[in-house]
N, C-alpha and C positions, 0 to 999 in steps of 0.2 A: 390612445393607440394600444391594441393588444402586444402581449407581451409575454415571451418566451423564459422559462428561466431552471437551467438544470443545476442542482446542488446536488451535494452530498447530503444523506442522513444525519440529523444533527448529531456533532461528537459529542464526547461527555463533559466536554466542557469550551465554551467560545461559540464560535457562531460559525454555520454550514459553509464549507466552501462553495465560492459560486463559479463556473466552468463554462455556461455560456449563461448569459443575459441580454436577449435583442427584441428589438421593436419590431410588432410586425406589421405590414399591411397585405392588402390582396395582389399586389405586384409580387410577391414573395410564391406566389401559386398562378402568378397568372402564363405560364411559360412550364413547358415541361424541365426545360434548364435551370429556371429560376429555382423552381420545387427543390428538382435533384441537389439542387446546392444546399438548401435550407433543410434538409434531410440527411443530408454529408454531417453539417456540422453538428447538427443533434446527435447524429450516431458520433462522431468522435466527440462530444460533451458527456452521453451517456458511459461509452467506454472510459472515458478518465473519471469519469465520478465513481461508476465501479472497480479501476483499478484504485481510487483512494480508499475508496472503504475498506475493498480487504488491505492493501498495506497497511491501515487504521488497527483493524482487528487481529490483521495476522501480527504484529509490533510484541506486543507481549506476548506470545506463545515463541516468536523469534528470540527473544531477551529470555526466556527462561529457559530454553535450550543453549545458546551459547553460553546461559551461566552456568548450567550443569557441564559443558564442557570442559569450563574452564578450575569447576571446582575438581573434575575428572583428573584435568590435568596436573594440578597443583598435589590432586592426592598421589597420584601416581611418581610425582619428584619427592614428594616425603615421604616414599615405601623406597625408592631407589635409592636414597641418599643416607634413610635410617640401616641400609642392608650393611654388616662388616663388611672389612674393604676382600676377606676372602671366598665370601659369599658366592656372588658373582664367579666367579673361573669354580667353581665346586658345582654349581649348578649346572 
């Protein structure tokens, strides 16, 4: 029996997500309803396999901005904390 099957682009490591995987026959097209269904779920299988991928890709470019954040932040508490305590009200 023919056979349907939307994945993700393999990641760098493991085995592709699978999002839809289905049997098909010609019932599946024999009906303008049937189609429209069998059409529905491919487009939401393509949409979640695209939003995996970039969540996939966009992952580290997200982790290396909150880390610059957080190096941000931490530098900015030991500029504030290194200041003499009359610093602050002189400024």
């Amino acid at each position: 029996m023919p056979r349907v099957i939307v994945t993700t682009n393999l990641p760098p490591s493991g085995e592709p997500a699978v999002l839809l995987d289905e049997h098909l026959s010609t019932v599946h097209l024999a009906s303008d309803h049937a189609a429209s269904q069998l059409v529905e779920r491919l487009s939401w299988a393509i949409r979640d396999a695209e939003r995996a991928e970039l969540d996939r890709l966009a992952r580290p470019l997200l982790d290396q901005q909150e880390s610059a954040r957080s190096r941000a932040r931490r530098a900015r508490a030991r500029s504030h904390s290194a200041r003499p305590r009359g610093a602050a009200a002189a400024a």
